[in-house]
N, C-alpha and C positions, 0 to 999 in steps of 0.2 A: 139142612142141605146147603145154605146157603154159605156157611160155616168151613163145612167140608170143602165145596168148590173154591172158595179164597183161600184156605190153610193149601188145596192141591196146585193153586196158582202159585202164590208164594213159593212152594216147593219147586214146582218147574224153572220160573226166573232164577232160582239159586242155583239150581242147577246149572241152568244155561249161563249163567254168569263166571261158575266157577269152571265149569268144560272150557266156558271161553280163554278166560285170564292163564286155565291150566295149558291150553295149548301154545295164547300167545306169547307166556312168558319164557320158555325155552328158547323160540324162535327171534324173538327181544332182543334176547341176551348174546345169542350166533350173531345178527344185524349188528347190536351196537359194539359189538369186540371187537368186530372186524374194523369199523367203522371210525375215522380219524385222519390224518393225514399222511399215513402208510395205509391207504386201505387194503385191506385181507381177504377175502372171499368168506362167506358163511363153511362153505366146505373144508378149507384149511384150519381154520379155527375148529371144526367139531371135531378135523383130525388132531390138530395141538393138543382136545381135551382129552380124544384118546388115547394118543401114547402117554401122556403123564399119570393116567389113570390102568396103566398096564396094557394098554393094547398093541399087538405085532402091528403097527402101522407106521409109515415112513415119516421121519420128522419133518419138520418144517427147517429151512434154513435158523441156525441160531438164535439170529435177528430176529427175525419174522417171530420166532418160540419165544421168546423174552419179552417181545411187543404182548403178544396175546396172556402168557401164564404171568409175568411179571409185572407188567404197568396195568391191562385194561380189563381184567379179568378177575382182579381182587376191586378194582373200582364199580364193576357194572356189579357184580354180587351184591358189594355194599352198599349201592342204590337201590338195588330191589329189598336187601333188610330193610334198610330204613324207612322209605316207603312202606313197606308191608309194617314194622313196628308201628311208626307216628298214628297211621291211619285206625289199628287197632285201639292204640290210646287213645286215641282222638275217640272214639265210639266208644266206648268205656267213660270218659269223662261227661260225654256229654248225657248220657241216659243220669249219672250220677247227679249231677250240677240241675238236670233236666233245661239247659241252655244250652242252644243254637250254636250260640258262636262260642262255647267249649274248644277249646285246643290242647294237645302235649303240653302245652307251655304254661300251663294254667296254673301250676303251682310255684312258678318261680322259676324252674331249675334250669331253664332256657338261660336264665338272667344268672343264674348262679353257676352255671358250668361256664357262661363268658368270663366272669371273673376269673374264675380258677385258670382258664386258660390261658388270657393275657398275662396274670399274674408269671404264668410258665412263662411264656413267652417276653416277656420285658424281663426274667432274670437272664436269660439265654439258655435256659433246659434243652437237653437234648431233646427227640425228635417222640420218644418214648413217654418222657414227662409232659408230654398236649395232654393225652389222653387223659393219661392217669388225673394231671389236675383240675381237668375239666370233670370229671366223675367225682371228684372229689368236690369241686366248687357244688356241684348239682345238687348232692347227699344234704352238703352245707344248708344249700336254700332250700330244698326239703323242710332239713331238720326244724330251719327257723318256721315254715309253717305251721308245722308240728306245734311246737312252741307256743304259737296265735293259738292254735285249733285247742289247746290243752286238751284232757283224754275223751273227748268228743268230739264228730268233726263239727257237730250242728247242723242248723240251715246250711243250704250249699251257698243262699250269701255270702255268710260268714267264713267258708273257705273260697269263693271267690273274691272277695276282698284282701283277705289274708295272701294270697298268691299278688295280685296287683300293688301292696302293700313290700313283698321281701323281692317281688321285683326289680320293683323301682331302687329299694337300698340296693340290690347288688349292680343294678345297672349304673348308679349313681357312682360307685366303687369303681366298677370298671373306667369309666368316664373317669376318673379319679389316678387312675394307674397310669394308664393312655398320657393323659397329659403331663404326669411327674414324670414319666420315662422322657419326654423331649427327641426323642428318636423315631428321624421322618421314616426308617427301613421299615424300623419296630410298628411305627403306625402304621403303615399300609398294610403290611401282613397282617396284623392284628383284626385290620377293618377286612381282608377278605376274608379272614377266619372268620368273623363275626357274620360274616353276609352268606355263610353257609356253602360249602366249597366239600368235592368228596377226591380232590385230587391229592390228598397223601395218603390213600387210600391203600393198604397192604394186608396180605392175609393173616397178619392179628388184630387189626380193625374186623375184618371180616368175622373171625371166627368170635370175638366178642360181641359183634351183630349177630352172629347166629345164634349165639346161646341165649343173648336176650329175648329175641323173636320166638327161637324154638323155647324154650320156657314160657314167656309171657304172656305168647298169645293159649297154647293147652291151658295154663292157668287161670288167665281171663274167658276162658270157655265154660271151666268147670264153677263159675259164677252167671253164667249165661241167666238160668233162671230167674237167680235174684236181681239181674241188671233189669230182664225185664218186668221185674212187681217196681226195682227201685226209679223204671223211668216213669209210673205213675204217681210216685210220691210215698213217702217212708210212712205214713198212714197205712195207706193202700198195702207196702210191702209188708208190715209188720201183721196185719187184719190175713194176709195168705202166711206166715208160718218165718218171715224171714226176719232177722235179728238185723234192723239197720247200721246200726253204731260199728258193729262187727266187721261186716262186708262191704261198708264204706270205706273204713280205713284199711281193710287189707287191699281196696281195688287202689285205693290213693297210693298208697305204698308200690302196689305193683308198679303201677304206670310211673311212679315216679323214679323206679331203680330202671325200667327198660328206657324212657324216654333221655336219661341220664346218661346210658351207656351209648345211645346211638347219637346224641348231643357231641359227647367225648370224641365222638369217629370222623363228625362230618358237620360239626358247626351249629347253627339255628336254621334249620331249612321250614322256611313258615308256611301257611297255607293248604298245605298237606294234610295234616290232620284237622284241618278243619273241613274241606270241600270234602274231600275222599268220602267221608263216613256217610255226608248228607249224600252224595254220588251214588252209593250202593243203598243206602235206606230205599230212595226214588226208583232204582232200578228192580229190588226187590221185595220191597214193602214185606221184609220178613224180620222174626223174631231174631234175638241175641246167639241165639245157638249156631244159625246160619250167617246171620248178618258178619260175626264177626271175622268167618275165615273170608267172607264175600270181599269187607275192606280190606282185607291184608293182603289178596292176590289184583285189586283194580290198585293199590295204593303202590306195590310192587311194581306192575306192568308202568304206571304210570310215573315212577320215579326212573326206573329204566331210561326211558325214551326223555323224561326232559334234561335229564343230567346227559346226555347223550349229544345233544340241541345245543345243552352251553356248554359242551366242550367242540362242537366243532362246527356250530352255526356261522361264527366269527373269525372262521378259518382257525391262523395259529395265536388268535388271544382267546383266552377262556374266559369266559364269566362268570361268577358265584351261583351256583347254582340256582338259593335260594332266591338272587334278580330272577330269574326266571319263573320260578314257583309263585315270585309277586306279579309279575307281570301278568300269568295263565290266572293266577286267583283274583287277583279285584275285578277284572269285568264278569270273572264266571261268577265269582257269590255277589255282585250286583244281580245278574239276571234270575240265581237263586232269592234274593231280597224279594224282588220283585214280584216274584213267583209267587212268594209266600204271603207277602203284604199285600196280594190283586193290585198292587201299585199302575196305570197303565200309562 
């Protein structure tokens, strides 16, 4: 009985969690389009979305229609992907590694799509070549974990070290690029790419965020089960019917091609995958099957609104996003420490 009534709690919070995020996030997304130093009303904006979407409704002036469909409307999408990806990842790593402080970033490619991208950026590649070489640096430092892990991932030690290990060389590298370039333009833009930034935000960033998202998260669903034998421990997973070696490396893979792709779009945005997951764990003490769309609509909602904050907190200077993401996360996972450790 007692069973049922926790398994029917659980169910209701998830519920309520995701009725929530499902409604705030529309509503998000109208506030922060509008929202900047032409501010727009929510209602012109949901009319800009419907004439571009076919609907007999009267346009907006030009101007006004190129603010909302052209600059701020491929950028607030691509903050709710990302947000919704990292956070995903982020709860997928961490049942894996069965560590706390699990992030996206965990296998390197954080450190290996900055390479790649400086690397674009100090030859002067066009605007097109960020991306591409930052997805490519990420695969890179992947691969090299790969490499560590040879055809077993093992102890999650073992690919926890392994990632802090091809980190550090590719961050070394960047650091390495940075300074042979001697170019004060080149290093600033490099250091706000670095600091994580969603302003060259366009809708093939977007629709590469989507298909990450929309694949990766269905995909890390249809291992829901196995995430949750594998956050007991690959004993435990193996003793119920699941093949760890397996569904290890497919979950490492996944997360590492989506966290890759949304790295390419929008920088290193930190903290995100790590708070978000522990965020929805707390609020719904439910299993993988729920927990995981749970983070992907609070990591959304919640990427919205701070990318939102550093574009127009500071009036007409914007700030790196992911300043911001550090700012919100070291006293909130302090108070999470604390929590955790009865520290008082």
């Amino acid at each position: 009985m007692t069973t049922k009534l926790t398994t029917a709690s659980r169910l209701r919070r998830s519920t309520a969690l995701l009725a929530c995020c499902g409604a705030l996030l529309p509503l998000s997304v109208l506030i922060a389009v509008g929202a900047g130093s032409a501010d727009i009303p929510p209602a012109d904006v949901a009319r800009t979305l419907g004439v571009h979407l076919g609907m007999p409704w009267e346009a907006l002036p030009p101007l006004h229609d190129s603010i909302v469909w052209d600059l701020r409307l491929p950028r607030v999408l691509l903050a709710g992907l990302v947000g919704a990806g990292l956070a995903v990842c982020g709860t997928v790593l961490q049942a894996l590694t069965r560590n706390p402080l699990a992030d996206p970033y965990l296998l390197g490619v954080s450190a290996g799509a900055s390479t790649g991208a400086v690397l674009v950026l100090v030859l002067g590649a066009g605007s097109l070549g960020l991306p591409a070489g930052a997805f490519t640096g990420a695969i890179a430092a992947f691969g090299c974990v790969l490499l560590l892990l040879g055809r077993s991932p093992g102890p999650a030690t073992k690919v926890v070290l392994s990632g802090v290990v091809v980190s550090q060389l590719f961050s070394a590298l960047t650091s390495l690029i940075v300074v042979h370039s001697g170019d004060a333009e080149r290093t600033r833009v490099v250091t706000f790419w670095l600091l994580g930034s969603l302003a060259s935000a366009n809708w093939t960033s977007v629709a590469a965020g989507t298909a990450a998202v929309g694949i990766g998260l269905p995909f890390c669903l249809a291992y829901a089960a196995q995430l949750d034998a594998l956050s007991f421990g690959r004993e435990t997973a193996a003793s119920v019917g699941v093949a760890p070696r397996r569904a290890e490396m497919v979950l490492y893979t996944a997360t590492a091609v989506v966290t890759g792709t949304l790295v390419a779009a929008s920088g290193a945005i930190g903290f995100v995958g790590l708070l978000v997951p522990h965020a929805a764990r707390i609020l719904t003490r439910a299993p993988h099957r729920t927990l995981l769309p749970c983070s992907a609509a609070l990591g959304a909602v919640f990427m919205v609104w701070v990318d939102t904050a550093a574009r127009i907190a500071f009036g007409s200077r914007e700030i790196p996003v992911g300043v911001l993401t550090a700012l919100i996360g070291v006293p909130a996972f302090a108070v999470l420490l604390r929590r955790r450790t009865g520290v008082r």
